[in-house]
C-alpha positions as a Markdown table, in Angstrom:
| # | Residue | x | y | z |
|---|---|---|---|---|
| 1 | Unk | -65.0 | -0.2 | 8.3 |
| 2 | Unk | -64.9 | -0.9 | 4.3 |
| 3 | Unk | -65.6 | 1.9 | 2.2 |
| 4 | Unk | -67.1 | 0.3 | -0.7 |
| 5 | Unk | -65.6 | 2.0 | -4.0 |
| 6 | Unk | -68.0 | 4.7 | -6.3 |
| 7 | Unk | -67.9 | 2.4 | -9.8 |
| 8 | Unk | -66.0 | 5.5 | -11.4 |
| 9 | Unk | -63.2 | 4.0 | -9.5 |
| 10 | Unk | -61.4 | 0.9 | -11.0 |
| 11 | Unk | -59.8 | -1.6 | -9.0 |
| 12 | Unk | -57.7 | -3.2 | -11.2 |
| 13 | Unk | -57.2 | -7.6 | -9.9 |
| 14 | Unk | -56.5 | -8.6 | -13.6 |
| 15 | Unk | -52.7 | -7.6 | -14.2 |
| 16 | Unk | -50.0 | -9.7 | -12.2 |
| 17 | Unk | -48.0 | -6.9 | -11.6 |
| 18 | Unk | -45.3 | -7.6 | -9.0 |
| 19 | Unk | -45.1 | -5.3 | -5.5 |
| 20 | Unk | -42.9 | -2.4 | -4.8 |
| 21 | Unk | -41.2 | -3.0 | -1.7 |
| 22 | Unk | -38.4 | -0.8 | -0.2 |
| 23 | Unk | -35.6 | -2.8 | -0.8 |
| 24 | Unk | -36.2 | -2.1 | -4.6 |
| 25 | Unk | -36.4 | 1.5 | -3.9 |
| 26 | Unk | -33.2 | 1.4 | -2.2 |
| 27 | Unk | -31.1 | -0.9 | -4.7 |
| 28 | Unk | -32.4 | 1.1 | -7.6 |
| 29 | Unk | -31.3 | 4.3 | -6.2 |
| 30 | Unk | -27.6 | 3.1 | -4.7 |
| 31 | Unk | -27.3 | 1.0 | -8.3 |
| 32 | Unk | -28.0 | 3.7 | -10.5 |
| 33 | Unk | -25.8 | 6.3 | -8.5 |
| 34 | Unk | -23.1 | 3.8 | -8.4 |
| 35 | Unk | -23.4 | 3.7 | -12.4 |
| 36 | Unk | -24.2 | 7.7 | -13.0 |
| 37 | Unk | -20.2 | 7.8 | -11.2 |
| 38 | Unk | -18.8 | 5.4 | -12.9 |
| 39 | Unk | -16.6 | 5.7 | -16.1 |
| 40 | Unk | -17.7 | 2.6 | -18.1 |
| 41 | Unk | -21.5 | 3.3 | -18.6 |
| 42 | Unk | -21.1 | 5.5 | -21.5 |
| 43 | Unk | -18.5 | 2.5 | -23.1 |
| 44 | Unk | -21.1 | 0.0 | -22.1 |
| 45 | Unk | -24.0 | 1.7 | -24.2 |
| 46 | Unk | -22.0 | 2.7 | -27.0 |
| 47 | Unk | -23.3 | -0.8 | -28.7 |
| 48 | Unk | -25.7 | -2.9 | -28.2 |
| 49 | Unk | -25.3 | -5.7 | -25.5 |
| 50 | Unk | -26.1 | -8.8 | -28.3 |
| 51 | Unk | -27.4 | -11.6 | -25.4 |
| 52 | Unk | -25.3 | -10.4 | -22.9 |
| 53 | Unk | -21.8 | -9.6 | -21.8 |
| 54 | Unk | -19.7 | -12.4 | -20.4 |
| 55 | Unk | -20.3 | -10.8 | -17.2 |
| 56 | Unk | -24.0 | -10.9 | -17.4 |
| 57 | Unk | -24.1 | -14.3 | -18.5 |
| 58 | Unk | -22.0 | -15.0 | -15.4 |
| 59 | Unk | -24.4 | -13.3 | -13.4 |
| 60 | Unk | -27.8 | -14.5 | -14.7 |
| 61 | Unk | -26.0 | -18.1 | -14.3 |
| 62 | Unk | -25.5 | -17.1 | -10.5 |
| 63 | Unk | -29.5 | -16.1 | -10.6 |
| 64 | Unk | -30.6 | -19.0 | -12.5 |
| 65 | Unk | -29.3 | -20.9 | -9.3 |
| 66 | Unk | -32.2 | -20.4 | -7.4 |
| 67 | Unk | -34.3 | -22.4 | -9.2 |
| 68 | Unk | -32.0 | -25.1 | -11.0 |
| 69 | Unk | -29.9 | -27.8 | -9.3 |
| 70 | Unk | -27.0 | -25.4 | -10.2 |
| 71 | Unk | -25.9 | -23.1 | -11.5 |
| 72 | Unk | -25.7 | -23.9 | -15.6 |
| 73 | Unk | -22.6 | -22.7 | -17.5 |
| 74 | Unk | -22.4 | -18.8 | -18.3 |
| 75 | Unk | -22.2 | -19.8 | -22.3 |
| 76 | Unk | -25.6 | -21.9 | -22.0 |
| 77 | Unk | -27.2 | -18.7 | -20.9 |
| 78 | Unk | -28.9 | -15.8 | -23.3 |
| 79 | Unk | -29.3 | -12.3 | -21.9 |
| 80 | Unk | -32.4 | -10.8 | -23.4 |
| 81 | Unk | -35.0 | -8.0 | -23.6 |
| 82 | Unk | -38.3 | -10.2 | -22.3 |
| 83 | Unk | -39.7 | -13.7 | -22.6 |
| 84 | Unk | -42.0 | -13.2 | -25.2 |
| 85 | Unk | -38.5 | -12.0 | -27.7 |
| 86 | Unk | -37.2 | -15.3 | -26.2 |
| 87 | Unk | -40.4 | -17.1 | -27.5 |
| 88 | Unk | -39.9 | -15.9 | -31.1 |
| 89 | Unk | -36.7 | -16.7 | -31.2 |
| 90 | Unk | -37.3 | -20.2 | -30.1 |
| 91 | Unk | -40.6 | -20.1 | -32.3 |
| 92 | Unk | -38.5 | -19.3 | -35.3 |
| 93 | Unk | -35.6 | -21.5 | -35.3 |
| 94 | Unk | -36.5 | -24.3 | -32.8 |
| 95 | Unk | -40.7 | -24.8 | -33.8 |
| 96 | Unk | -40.4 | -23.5 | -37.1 |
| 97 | Unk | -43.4 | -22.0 | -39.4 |
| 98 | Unk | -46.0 | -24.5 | -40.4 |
| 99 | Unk | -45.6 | -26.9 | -37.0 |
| 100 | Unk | -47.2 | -27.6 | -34.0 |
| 101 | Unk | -46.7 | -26.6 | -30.5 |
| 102 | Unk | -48.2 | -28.2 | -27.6 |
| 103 | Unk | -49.6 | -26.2 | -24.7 |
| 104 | Unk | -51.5 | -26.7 | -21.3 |
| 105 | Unk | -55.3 | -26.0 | -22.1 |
| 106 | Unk | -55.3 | -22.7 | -20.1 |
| 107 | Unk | -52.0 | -21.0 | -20.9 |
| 108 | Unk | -50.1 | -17.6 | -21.0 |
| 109 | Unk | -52.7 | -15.6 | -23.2 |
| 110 | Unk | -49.7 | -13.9 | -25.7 |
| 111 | Unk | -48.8 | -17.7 | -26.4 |
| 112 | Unk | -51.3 | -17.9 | -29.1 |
| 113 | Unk | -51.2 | -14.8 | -30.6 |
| 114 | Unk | -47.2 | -15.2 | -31.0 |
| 115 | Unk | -47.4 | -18.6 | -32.6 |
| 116 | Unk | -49.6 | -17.3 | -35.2 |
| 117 | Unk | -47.4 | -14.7 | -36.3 |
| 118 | Unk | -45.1 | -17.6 | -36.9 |
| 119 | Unk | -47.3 | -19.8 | -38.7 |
| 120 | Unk | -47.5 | -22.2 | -35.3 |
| 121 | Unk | -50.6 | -23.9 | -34.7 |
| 122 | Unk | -50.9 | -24.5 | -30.7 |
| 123 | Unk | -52.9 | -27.4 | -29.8 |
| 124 | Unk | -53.9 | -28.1 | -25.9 |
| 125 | Unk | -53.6 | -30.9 | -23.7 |
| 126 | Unk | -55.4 | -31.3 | -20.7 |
| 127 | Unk | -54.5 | -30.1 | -17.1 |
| 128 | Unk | -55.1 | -31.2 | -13.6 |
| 129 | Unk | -54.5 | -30.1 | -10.4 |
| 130 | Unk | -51.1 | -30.8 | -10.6 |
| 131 | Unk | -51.1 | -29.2 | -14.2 |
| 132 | Unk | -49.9 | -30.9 | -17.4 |
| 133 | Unk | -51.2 | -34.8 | -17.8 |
| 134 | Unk | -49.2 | -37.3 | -19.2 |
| 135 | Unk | -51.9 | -39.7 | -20.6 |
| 136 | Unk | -53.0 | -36.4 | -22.4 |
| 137 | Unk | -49.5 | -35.1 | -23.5 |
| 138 | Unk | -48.6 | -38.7 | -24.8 |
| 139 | Unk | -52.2 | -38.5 | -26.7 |
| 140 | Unk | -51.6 | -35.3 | -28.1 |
| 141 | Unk | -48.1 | -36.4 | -29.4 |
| 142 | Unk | -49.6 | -39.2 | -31.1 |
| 143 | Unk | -52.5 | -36.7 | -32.6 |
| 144 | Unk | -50.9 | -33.4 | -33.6 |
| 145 | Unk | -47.1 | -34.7 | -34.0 |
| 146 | Unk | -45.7 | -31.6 | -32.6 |
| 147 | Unk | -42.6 | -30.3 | -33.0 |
| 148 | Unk | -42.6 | -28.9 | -29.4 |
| 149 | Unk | -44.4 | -28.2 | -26.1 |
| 150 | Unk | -44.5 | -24.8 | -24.4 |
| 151 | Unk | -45.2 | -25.2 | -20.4 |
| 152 | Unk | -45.5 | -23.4 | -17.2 |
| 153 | Unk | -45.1 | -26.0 | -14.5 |
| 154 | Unk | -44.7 | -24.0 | -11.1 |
| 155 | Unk | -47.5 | -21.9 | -9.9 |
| 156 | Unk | -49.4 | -22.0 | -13.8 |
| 157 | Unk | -50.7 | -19.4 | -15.0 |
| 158 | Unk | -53.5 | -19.0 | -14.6 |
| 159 | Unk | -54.7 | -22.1 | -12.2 |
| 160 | Unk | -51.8 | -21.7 | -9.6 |
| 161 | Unk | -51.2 | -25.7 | -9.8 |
| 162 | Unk | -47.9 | -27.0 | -9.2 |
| 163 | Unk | -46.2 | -30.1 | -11.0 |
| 164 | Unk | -44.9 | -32.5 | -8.3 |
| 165 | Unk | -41.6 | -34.5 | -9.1 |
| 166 | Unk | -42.7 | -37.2 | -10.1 |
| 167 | Unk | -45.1 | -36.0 | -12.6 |
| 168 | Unk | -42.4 | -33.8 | -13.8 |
| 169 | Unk | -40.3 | -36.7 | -14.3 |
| 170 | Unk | -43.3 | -38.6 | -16.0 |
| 171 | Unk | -43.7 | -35.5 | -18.8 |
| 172 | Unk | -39.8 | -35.2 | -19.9 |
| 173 | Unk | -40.0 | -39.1 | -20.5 |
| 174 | Unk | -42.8 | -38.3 | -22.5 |
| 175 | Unk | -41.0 | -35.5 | -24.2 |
| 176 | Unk | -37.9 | -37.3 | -24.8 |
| 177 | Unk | -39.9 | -40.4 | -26.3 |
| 178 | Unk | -41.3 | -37.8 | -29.0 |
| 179 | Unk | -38.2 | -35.7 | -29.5 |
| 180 | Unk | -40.0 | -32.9 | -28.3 |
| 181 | Unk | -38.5 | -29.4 | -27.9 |
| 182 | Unk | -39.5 | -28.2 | -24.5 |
| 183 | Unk | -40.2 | -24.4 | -23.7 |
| 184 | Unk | -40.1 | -24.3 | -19.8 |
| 185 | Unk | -41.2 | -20.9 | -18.7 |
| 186 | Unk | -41.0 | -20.3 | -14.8 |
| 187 | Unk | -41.4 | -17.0 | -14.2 |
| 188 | Unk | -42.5 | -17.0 | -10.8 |
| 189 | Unk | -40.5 | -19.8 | -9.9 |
| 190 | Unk | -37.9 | -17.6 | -7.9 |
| 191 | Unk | -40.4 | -16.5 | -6.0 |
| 192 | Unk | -41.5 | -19.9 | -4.8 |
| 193 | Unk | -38.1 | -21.5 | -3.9 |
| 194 | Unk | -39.2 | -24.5 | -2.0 |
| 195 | Unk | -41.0 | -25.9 | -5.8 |
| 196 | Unk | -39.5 | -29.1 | -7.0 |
| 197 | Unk | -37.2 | -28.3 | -9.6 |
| 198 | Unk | -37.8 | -27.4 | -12.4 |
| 199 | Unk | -37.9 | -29.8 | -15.5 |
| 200 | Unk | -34.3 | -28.2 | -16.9 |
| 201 | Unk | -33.2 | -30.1 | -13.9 |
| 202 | Unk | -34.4 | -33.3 | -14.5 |
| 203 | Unk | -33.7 | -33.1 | -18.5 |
| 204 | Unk | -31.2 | -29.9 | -19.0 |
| 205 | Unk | -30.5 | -31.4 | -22.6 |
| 206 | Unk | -34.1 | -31.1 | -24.0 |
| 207 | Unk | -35.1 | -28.3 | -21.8 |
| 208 | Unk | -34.9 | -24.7 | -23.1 |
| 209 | Unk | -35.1 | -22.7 | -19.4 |
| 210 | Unk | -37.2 | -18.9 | -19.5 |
| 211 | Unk | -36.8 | -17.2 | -16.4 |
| 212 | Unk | -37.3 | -13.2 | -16.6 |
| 213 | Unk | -37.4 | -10.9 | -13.8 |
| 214 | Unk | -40.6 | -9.4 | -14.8 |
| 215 | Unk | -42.3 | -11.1 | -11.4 |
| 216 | Unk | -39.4 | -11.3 | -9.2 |
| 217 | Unk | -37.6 | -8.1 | -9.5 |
| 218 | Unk | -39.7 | -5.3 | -11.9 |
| 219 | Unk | -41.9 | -5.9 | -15.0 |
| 220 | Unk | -40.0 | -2.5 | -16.0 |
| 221 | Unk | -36.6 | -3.7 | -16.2 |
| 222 | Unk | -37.7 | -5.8 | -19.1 |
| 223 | Unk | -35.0 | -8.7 | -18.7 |
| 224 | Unk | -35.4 | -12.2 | -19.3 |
| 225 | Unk | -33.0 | -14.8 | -19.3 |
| 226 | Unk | -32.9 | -18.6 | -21.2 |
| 227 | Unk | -30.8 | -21.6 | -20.1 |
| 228 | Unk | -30.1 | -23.6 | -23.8 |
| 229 | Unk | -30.1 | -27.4 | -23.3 |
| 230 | Unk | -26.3 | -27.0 | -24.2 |
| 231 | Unk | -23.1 | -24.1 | -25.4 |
| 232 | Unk | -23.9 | -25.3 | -28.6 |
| 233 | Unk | -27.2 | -24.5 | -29.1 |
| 234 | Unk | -27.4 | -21.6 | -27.3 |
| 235 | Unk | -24.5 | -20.3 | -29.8 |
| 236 | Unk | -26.7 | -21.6 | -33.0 |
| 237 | Unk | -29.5 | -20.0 | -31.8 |
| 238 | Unk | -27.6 | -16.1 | -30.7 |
| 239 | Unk | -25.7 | -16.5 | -34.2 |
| 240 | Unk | -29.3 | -17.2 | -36.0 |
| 241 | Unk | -30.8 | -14.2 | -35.0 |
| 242 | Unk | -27.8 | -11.6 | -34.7 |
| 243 | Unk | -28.6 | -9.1 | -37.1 |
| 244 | Unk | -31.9 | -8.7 | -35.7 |
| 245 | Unk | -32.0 | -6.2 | -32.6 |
| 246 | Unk | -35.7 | -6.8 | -31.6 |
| 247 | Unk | -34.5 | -9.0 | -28.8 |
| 248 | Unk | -31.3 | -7.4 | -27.1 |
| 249 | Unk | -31.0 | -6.9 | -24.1 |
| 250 | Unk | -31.1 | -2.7 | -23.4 |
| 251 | Unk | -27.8 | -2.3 | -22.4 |
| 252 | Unk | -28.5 | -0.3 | -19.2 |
| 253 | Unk | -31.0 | -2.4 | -18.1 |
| 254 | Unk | -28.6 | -5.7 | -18.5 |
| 255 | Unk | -26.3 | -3.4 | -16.4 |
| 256 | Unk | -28.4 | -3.0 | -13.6 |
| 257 | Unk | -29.9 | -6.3 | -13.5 |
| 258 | Unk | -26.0 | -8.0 | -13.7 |
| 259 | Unk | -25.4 | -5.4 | -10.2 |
| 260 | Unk | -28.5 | -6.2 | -8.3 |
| 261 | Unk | -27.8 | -9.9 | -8.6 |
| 262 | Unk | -23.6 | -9.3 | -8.1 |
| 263 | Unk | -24.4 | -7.2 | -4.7 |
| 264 | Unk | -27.0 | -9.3 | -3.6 |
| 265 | Unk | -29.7 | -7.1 | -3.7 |
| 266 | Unk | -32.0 | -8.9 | -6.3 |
| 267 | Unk | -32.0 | -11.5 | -3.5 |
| 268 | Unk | -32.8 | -9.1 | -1.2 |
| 269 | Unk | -35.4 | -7.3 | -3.4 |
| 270 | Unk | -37.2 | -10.7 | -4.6 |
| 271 | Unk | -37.3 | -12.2 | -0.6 |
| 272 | Unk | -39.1 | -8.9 | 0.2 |
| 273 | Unk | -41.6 | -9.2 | -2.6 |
| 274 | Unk | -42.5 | -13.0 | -1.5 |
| 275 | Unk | -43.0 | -11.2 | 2.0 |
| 276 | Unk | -45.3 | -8.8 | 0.5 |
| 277 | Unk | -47.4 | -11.3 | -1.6 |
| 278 | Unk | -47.4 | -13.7 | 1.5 |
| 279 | Unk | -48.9 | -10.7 | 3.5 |
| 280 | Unk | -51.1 | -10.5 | 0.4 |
| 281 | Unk | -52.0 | -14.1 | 0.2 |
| 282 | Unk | -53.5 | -14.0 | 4.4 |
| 283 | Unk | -55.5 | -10.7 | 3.6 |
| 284 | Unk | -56.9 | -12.8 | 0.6 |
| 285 | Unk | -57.6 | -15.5 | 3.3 |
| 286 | Unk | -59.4 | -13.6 | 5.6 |
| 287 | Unk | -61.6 | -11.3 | 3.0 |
| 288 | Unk | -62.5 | -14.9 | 1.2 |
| 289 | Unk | -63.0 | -17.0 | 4.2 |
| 290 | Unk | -65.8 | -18.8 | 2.9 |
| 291 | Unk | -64.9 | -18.8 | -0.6 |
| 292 | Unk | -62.5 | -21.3 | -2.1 |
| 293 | Unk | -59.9 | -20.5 | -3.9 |
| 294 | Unk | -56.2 | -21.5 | -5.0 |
| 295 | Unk | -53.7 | -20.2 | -4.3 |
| 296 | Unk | -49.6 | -21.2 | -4.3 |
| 297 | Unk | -46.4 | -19.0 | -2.0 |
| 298 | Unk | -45.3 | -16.9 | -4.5 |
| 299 | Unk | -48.3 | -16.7 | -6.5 |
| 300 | Unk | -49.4 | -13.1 | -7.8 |
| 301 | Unk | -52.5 | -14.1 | -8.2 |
| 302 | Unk | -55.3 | -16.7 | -7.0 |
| 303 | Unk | -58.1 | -18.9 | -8.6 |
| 304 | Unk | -61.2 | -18.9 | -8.1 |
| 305 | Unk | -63.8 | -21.5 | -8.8 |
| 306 | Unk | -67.4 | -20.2 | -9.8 |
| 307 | Unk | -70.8 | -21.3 | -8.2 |
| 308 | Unk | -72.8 | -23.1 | -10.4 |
| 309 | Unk | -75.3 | -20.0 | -11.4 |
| 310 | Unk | -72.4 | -18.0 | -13.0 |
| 311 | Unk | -70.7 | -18.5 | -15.9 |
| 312 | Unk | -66.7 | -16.8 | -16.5 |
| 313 | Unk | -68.0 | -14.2 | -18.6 |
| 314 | Unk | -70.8 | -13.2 | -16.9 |
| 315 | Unk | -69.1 | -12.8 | -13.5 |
| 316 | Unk | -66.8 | -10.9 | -14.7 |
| 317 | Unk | -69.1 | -8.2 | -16.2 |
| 318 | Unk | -70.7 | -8.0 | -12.9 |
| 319 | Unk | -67.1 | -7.2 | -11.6 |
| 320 | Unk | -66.4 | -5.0 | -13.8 |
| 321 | Unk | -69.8 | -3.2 | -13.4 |
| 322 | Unk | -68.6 | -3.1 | -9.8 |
| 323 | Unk | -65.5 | -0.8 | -10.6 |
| 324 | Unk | -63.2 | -4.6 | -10.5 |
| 325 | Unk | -61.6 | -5.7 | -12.9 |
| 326 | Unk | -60.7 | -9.7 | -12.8 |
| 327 | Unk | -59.7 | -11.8 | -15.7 |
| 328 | Unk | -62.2 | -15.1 | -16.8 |
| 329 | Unk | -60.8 | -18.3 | -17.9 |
| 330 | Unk | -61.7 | -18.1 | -21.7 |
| 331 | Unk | -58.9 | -15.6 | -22.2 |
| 332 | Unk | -56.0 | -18.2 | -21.5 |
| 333 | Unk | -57.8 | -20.6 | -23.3 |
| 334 | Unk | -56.1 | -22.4 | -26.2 |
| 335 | Unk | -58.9 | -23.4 | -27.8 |
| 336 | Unk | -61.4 | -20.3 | -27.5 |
| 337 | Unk | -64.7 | -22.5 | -28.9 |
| 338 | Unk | -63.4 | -25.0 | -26.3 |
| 339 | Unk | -65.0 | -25.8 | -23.1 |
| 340 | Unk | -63.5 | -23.7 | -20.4 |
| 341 | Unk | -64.1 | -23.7 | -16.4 |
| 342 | Unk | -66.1 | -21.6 | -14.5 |
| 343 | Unk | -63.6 | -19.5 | -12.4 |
| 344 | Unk | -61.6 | -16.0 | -12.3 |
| 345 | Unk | -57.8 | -15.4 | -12.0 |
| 346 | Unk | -57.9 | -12.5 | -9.4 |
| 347 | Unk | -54.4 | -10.5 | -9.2 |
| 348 | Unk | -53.8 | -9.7 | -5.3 |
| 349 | Unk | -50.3 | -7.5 | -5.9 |
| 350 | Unk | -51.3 | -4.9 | -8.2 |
| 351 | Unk | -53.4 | -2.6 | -6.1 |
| 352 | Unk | -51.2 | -0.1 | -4.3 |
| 353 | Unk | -52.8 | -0.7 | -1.1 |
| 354 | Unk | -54.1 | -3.3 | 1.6 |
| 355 | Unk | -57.2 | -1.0 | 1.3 |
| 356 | Unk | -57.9 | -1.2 | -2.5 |
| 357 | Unk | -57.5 | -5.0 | -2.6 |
| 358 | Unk | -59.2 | -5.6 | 0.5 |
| 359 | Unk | -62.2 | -3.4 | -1.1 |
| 360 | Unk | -62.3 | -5.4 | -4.4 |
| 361 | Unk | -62.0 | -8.6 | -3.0 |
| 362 | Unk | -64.9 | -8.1 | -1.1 |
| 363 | Unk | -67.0 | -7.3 | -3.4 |
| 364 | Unk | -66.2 | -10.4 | -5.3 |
| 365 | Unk | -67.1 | -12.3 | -2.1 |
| 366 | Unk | -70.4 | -10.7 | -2.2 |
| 367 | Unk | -70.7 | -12.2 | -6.1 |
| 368 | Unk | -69.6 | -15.3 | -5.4 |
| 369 | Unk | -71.3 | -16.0 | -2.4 |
């Protein structure tokens, strides 16, 4: 029987924190003994890694494979220290200060705050279930004349939707007719390998690729890794920011990220987190068996829709005044004096047991029922 939590006790549902499964215990420990013996750590973080090694360029390349058609070339590929260093970057010398970046309506929440710092004024366009709409992306092109369009097309954070192919194909014509620069970020998308491709596949030239291991592997580890749209740009971009540290890679951590994917074990590690949040996803099922929600494989987290009588903000103070903690549409709003929708984003992989998730997700039932 449920033992309903005192509300000195927080159940935290509002970070997407990724599970801890064995097989990461295990890796971690055989990588890191494998480095303490071995002669060429203290070479390797003598200086600082500067977007990678050859070797972890290789490697990411190998990673990146998962998700892309195939595997892009090791020079295309930036090593760095997180997505949001890879976003000023890009916001710097690809945006630029005083332009405008396109965004779906409800998007990553640091997205805004990041532009600002550089000047960038993000304007939304509207979603659907399958995320980004054409019609609206054209519309917005036309409007704002941006100089690029930041996106999250497989399992979006936060609604969970998923671009189909064709749709895919239907917003890179619309990018390439307005020489748009195109900030892909697919962070869960290794964790959701049966997803179309993503749209670096169907326009690799216009298509800068984020994919970090924050999800997949451990938020921790603090490695991200970007496929440029060619050698080229990837080289103007590294060369335009090379006396400024704030986004290389920590050299250990670029070192154990390059072995766990050489040795196989980050595929290893990532197929038994998708195990875990699949286990997740059918506890979600059965707590909220008479609630609708979305949800996507390889989704940290679920949507949930609101009954008419609450609002986002409201619901989520009675949460909260519950001892759980959920996260309300308005905060991955673009446009925060906007119309948002009634509905939650509800992490189900943060809680360190079946028990604690199980317990705050049926309290929510009770609020939304």
């Amino acid at each position: 029987m449920l033992q309903f939590q005192n509300v000195a006790t927080t159940i935290d549902l509002s970070r997407a924190l990724p599970p801890v499964p064995a097989e990461l215990e295990t890796a971690l420990s055989l990588t890191l003994k494998a480095m303490a013996g071995s002669n060429a750590v203290s070479s390797s973080i003598r200086q600082n890694r500067f977007s990678g090694h050859a070797i972890d360029r290789h490697h990411a390349a190998q990673w990146l494979k998962r998700r892309l058609t195939q595997a892009p070339n090791k020079d295309r590929v930036i090593v760095s220290n997180g997505t949001q260093s890879l976003l000023g970057l890009l916001f710097y010398e690809r945006i630029g200060r005083g332009e405008v970046l396109l965004a779906e309506t409800l998007t990553y929440p640091v997205l805004c705050s990041l532009a600002r710092r550089f000047d960038i004024r993000v304007e939304p366009v509207a979603i659907d279930t399958e995320g980004l709409v054409p019609e609206a992306l054209e519309e917005a092109c036309r409007r704002f004349r941006p100089k690029g369009l930041f996106c999250n097309p497989t399992v979006h954070n936060p609604t969970t939707a998923i671009m189909g192919s064709r749709r895919r194909q239907d917003i890179v014509e619309v990018a390439r007719r307005f020489d748009l620069v195109v900030i892909e970020d697919d962070v869960l998308g290794a964790l959701h390998v049966a997803a179309p491709p993503p749209l670096a596949s169907f326009a690799p030239d216009i298509v800068w690729y984020i994919q970090s291991l924050s999800k997949c592997i451990s938020l921790g580890l603090k490695i991200a890794y970007l496929a440029a749209p060619s050698q080229e740009a990837a080289t103007a971009l590294v060369q335009s920011a090379a006396s400024h540290s704030f986004w290389f890679p920590s050299a250990l951590a670029a070192d154990v990220a390059t072995r766990l994917i050489s040795e196989g074990r980050a595929d290893a590690i990532a197929d038994a987190i998708m195990e875990q949040i699949r286990n997740r996803q059918r506890l979600a099922q059965r707590v909220l068996h008479d609630v609708v929600f979305l949800s996507q494989p390889g989704g940290l987290h679920i949507w949930l829709p609101l009954p008419s009588r609450w609002s986002a903000p409201d619901f989520t103070a009675a949460a909260k005044a519950q001892g759980i903690l959920v996260r309300e549409a308005g905060m991955f709003a673009v446009d925060k004096d906007g119309d948002t929708p009634a509905a939650v984003r509800i992490a189900l992989t943060t809680p360190d047991t079946d028990q604690q998730l199980e317990v705050g997700l049926a309290s929510l039932r009770k609020l939304a029922s």
